[in-house]
C-alpha positions in Angstrom: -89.7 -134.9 -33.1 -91.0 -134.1 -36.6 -89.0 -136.5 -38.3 -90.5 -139.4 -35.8 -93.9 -138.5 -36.4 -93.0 -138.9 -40.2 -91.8 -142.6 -38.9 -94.8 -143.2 -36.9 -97.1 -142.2 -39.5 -95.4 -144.0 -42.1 -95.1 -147.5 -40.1 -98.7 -146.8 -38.9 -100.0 -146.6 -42.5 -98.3 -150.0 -43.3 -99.5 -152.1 -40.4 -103.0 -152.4 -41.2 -105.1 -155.2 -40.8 -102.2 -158.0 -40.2 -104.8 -160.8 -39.0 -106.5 -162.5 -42.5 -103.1 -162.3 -44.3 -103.3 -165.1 -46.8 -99.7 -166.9 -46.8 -98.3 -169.5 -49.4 -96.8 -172.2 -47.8 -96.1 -174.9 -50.5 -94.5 -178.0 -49.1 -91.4 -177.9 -49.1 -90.7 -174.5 -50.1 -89.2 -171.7 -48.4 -91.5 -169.1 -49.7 -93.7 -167.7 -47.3 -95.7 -165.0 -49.3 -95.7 -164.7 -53.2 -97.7 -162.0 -54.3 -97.9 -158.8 -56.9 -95.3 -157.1 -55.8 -93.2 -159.0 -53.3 -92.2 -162.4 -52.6 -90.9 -163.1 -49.4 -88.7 -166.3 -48.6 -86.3 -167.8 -46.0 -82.6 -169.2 -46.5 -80.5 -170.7 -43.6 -82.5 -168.2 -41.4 -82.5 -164.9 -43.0 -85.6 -163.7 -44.8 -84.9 -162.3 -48.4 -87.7 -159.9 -50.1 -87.6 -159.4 -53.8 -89.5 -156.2 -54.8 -90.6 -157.4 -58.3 -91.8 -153.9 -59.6 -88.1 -152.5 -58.4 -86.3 -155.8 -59.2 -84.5 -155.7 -56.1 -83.8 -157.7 -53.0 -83.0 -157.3 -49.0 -82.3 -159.5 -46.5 -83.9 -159.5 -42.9 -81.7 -160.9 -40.4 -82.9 -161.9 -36.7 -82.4 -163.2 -33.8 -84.9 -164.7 -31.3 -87.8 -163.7 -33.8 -86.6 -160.2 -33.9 -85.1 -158.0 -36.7 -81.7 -157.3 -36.1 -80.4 -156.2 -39.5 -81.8 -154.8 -43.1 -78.8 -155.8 -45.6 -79.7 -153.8 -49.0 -78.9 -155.3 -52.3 -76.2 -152.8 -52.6 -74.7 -154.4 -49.6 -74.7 -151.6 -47.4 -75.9 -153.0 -43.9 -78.3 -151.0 -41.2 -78.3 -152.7 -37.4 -81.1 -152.7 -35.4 -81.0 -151.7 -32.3 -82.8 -150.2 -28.9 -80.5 -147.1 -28.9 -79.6 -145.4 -31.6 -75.6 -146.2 -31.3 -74.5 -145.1 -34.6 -75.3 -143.3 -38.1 -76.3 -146.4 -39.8 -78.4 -148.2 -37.1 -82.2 -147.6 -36.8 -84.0 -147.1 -33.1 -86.3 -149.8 -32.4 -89.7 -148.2 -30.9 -91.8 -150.5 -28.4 -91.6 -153.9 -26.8 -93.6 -157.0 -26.3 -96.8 -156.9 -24.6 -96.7 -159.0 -21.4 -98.5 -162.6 -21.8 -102.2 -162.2 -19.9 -101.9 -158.2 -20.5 -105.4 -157.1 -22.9 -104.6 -153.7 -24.2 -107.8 -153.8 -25.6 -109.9 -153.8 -22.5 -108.0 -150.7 -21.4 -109.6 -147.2 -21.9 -108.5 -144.8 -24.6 -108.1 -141.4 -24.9 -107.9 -139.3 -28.7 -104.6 -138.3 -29.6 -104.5 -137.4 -33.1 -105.1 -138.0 -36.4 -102.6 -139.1 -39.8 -103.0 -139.6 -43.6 -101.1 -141.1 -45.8 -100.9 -143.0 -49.1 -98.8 -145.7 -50.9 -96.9 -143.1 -53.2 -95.5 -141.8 -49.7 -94.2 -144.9 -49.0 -92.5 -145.8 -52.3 -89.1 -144.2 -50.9 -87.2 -147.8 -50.8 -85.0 -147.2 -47.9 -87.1 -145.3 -45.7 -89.9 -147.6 -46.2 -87.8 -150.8 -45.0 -85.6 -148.5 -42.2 -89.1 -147.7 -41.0 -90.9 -150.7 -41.0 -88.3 -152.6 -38.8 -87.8 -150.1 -36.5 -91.3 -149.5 -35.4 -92.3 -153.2 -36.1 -89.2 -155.6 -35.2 -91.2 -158.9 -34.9 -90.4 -160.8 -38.2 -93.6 -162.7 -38.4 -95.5 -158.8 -38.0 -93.3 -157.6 -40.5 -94.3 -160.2 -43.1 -97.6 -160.0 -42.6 -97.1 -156.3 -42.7 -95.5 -156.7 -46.2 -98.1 -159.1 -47.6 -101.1 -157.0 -46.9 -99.6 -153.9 -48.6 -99.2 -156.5 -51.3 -102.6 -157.5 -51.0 -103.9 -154.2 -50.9 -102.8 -152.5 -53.8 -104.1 -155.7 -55.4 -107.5 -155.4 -54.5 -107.5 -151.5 -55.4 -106.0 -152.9 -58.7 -102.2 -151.4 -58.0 -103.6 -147.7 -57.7 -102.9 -145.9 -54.7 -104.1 -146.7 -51.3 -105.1 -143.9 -48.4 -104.5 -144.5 -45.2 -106.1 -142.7 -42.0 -105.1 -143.9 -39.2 -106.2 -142.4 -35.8 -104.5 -142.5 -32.4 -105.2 -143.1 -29.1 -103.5 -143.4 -25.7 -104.1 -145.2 -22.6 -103.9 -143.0 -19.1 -99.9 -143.2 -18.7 -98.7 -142.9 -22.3 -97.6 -146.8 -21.9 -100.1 -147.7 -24.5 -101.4 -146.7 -27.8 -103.9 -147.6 -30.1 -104.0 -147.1 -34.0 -107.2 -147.7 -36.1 -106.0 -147.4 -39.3 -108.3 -147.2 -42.3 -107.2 -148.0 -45.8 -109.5 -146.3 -48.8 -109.5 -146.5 -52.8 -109.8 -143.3 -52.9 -108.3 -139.7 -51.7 -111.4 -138.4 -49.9 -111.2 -141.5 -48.3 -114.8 -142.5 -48.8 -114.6 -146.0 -50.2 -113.1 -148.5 -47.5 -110.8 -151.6 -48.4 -110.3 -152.0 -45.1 -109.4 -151.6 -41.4 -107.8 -152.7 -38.4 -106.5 -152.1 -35.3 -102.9 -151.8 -33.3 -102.0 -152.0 -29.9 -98.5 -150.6 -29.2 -96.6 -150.9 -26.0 -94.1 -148.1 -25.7 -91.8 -149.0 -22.6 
């Protein structure tokens, strides 16, 4: 239990404010998203991300949009999966929201509350065994990417806070996040904010 609320609260701090990514698509070019710190491209259908501060490079495979496998630059491969099946495979949490289905208009109750900050999420395997778990959509996983990228750039590469607050719907099906991201640790001076809808089962 503790060690998926350091998941959740880790995944949550990352997938903030994914509308009003800005994406380069240069024609013909394979890069999606160039930025400070990462550049994020496809080749013959697997996504590679270079982290240009840690000069290194995974790969994102999928299948039918979803993430399927992290392959590190060491080579060492992690599956994803709905079960956890193995020691090297990563659970996947949640699942599509059904077309005509508006989590928004559904009524939410306080769960709890979760800080975080960008040094917490500098551990480079946790960070990417996390992110795919909780968020296995490749197109929410790059925008995901880019706005930590775009973050830290606008907060001029110092550290980003995160609060992110949660809610749930009667049932425990769904959950809301509004996630805050600050320049500062009180958490006083807003960069900005969005909100999640998550559909557990």
């Amino acid at each position: 239990m503790k060690k998926f609320k350091i998941l959740t609260s880790l995944v949550v701090a990352l997938s903030i404010v994914i509308p009003s990514m800005n994406f380069t698509f240069a024609e013909n070019s394979n890069v999606l998203f160039d930025g400070n710190v990462y550049k994020i491209s496809i080749v013959d259908g697997v996504y590679k991300i270079y982290d240009k501060e840690l000069n290194k490079e995974i790969e994102l495979k999928t299948s039918d949009e979803r993430i399927s496998e992290i392959v590190f630059d060491n080579d060492e491969s992690v599956s994803i999966s709905p079960r956890q099946n193995n020691a090297r495979s990563v659970r996947r949490i949640g699942v599509p929201i059904p077309k005509g289905v508006n989590p928004a208009k559904l009524t939410y109750h306080r769960l709890d509350t979760t800080y975080s900050n960008t040094q917490q999420i500098n551990n480079y395997k946790a960070f990417w065994m996390a992110l795919v778990g909780f968020i296995p959509y490749i197109g929410q996983a790059v925008s995901v990417i880019s706005f930590i990228d775009t973050v830290r750039s606008m907060n001029n590469n110092k550290i980003v806070y995160f609060k992110t607050v949660r809610y749930y719907a009667d049932g425990f099906m769904y959950y809301k996040y509004v996630t805050s991201a600050y320049k500062d640790s009180a958490r006083k001076k807003l960069i900005k904010k969005r909100t999640d809808y998550i559909k557990m089962f």
